[in-house]
N, C-alpha and C positions, 0 to 999 in steps of 0.2 A: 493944590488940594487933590486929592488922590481919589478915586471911584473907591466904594462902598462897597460888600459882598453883593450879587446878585439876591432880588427879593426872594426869599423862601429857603434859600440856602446855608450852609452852617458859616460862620465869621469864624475862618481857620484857613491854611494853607491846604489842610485834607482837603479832597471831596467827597460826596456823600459818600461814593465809592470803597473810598481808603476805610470807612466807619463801621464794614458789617465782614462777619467770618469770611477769611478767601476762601474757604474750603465746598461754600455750600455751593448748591447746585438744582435747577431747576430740573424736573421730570423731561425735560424737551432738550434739556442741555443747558441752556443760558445759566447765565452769572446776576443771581438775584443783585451784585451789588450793580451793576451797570442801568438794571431798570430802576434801581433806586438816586442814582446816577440823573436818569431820564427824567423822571416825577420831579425831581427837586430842580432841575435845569428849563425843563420842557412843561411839564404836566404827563399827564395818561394817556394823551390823547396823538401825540406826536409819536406812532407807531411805522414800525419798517414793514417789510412784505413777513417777515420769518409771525412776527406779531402777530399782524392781522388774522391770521388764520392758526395761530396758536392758544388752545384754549388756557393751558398752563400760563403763557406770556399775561396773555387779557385780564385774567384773575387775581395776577400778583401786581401788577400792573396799575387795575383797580385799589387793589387793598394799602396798597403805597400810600396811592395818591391819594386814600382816606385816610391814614395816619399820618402823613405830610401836612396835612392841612392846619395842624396848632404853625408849624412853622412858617406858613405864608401868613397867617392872622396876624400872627406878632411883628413880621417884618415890616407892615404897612404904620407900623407907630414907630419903628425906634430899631436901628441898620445892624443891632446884634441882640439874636434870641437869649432868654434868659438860660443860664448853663441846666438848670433842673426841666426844661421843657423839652432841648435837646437831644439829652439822657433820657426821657420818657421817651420821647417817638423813637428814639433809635431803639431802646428795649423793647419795643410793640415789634418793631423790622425784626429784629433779629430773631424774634419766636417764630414769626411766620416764617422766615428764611431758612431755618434750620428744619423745618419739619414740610417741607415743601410739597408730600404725596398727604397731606391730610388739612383740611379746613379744623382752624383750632378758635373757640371760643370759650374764652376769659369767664370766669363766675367768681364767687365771691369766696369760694372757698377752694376753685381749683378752676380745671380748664376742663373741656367735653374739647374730643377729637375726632372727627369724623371724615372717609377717608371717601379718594372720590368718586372711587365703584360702587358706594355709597351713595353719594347724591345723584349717581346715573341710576342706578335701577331704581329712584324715587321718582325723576325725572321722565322714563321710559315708562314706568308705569301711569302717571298720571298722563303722559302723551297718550300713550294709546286708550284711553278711556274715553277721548275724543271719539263722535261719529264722522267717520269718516276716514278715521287713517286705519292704515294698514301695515302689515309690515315691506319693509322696503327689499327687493328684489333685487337692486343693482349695485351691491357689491363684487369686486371684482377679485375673483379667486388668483393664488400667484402666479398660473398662467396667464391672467390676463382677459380668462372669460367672466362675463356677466351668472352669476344664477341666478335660476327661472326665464322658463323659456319663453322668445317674444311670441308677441302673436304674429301668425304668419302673415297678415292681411299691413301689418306693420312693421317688418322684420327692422330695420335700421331706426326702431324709434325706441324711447320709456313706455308705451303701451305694452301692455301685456293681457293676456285673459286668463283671469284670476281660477287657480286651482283652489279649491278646498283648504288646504294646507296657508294658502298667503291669506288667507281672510281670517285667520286664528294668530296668524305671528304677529308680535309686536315689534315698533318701529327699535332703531339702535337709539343710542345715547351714549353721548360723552364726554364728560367735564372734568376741568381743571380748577382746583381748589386754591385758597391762599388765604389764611386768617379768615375772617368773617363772611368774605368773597368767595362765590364761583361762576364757571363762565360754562357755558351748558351750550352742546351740542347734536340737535335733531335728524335723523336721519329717517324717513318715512315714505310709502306708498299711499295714494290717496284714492279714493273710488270716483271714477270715472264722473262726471258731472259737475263736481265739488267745486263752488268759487276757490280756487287754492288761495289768495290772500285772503282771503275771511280764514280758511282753516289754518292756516299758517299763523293768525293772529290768534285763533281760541286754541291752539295748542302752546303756542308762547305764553298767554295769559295761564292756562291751567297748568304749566310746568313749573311759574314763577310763584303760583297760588300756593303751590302741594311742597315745591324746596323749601319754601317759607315758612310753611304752615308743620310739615313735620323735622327739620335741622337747625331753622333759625338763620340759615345762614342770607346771605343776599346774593342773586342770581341778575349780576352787573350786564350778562351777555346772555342771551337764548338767541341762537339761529337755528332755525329750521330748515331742514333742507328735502326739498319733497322731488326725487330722482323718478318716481314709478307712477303710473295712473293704471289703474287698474280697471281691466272692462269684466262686469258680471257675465256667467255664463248661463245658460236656459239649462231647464234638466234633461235634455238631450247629450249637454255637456259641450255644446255650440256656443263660439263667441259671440253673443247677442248682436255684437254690430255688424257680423258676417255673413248674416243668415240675409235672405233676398227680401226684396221690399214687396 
């Protein structure tokens, strides 16, 4: 007696792999057929290092492994999927695959396309609405320096003493789309004081609220990444925590 396809997998010689255009190509580089590869072998969750921190990877990633899922349902009754269920999930892959810089969602008489500078400045906007963030000061220009200058009282830290100008900018943002999926990425300064995992948690909560609420789409991943702490300054123009006691 001979083993049976693995559970969730297609009963053929192909692998998932061999089933979606060689030609497409993820925003990051990757070969969407290989994460589709993954999801049908592994699941979403068994991610390499390039993954983990690719928002493009997390998104498609996600969006698989939500239209993968008629194929594991049916493997648990009976070792080969029905041929019309196969050809449905793989034509769901292969929209998403081929249009890879835009979140595409299915309607009844067409599809809405939405692309993913898109759901970043919906994302960035609804981030900063929070009290408490700021815009983030430590990106790193391609010499290699930080802008915005530290405070001198903390030269080798994220402290800084907030100008004028950083308490008006908004934080970055930026996501990776894939069918009904995105994986959304926060880049922020926060004011001095601020439990950071409470605001770390109401900027995730209000970014997930506002994708949701104005694209439709589903926002599988928000990390937030808070780089800057920001110290108020007196209207002398003095960094508050510098002045003598």
């Amino acid at each position: 007696m001979t083993d049976g396809p693995a559970p969730g997998t297609p009963a053929s010689s192909e692998s998932a792999v061999e089933l979606l255009d060689a030609e497409s190509v993820l925003p990051c580089g990757r070969d969407p057929q290989q994460l589709l590869d993954q999801v049908a072998e592994h699941g979403a969750e068994a991610r390499d290092d390039h993954q983990r921190g690719c928002l493009h990877c997390q998104a498609a990633l996600a969006e698989f492994d939500r239209l993968w899922a008629p194929m594991r349902s049916v493997a648990a009754d009976r070792p080969q999927a029905p041929p019309g269920v196969l050809d449905s999930v793989l034509s769901s892959i292969r929209g998403v695959s081929e249009d890879p810089e835009f979140a595409r969602l299915d309607e009844g008489f067409g599809h809405t396309r939405i692309s993913g500078r898109v759901v970043a400045s919906i994302a960035r906007h609804h981030a900063a609405r929070v009290a408490g963030v700021r815009g983030a000061l430590g990106k790193l220009d391609r010499a290699g320096h930080r802008h915005g200058d530290p405070d001198p009282q903390y030269p080798e830290t994220s402290v800084h003493a907030a100008q004028p100008a950083d308490m008006a900018r908004g934080p970055r943002a930026s996501a990776g789309v894939a069918g009904a999926s995105t994986a959304i990425e926060i880049v922020l300064a926060a004011d001095y004081g601020r439990d950071l995992v409470a605001l770390a948690e109401q900027v995730r909560a209000a970014v997930v609220a506002g994708v949701r609420a104005y694209t439709g789409l589903e926002p599988v991943s928000v990390s937030v990444v808070i780089d800057e702490v920001l110290m108020p300054r007196d209207p002398a123009g003095e960094p508050a925590h510098s002045k003598g006691a």
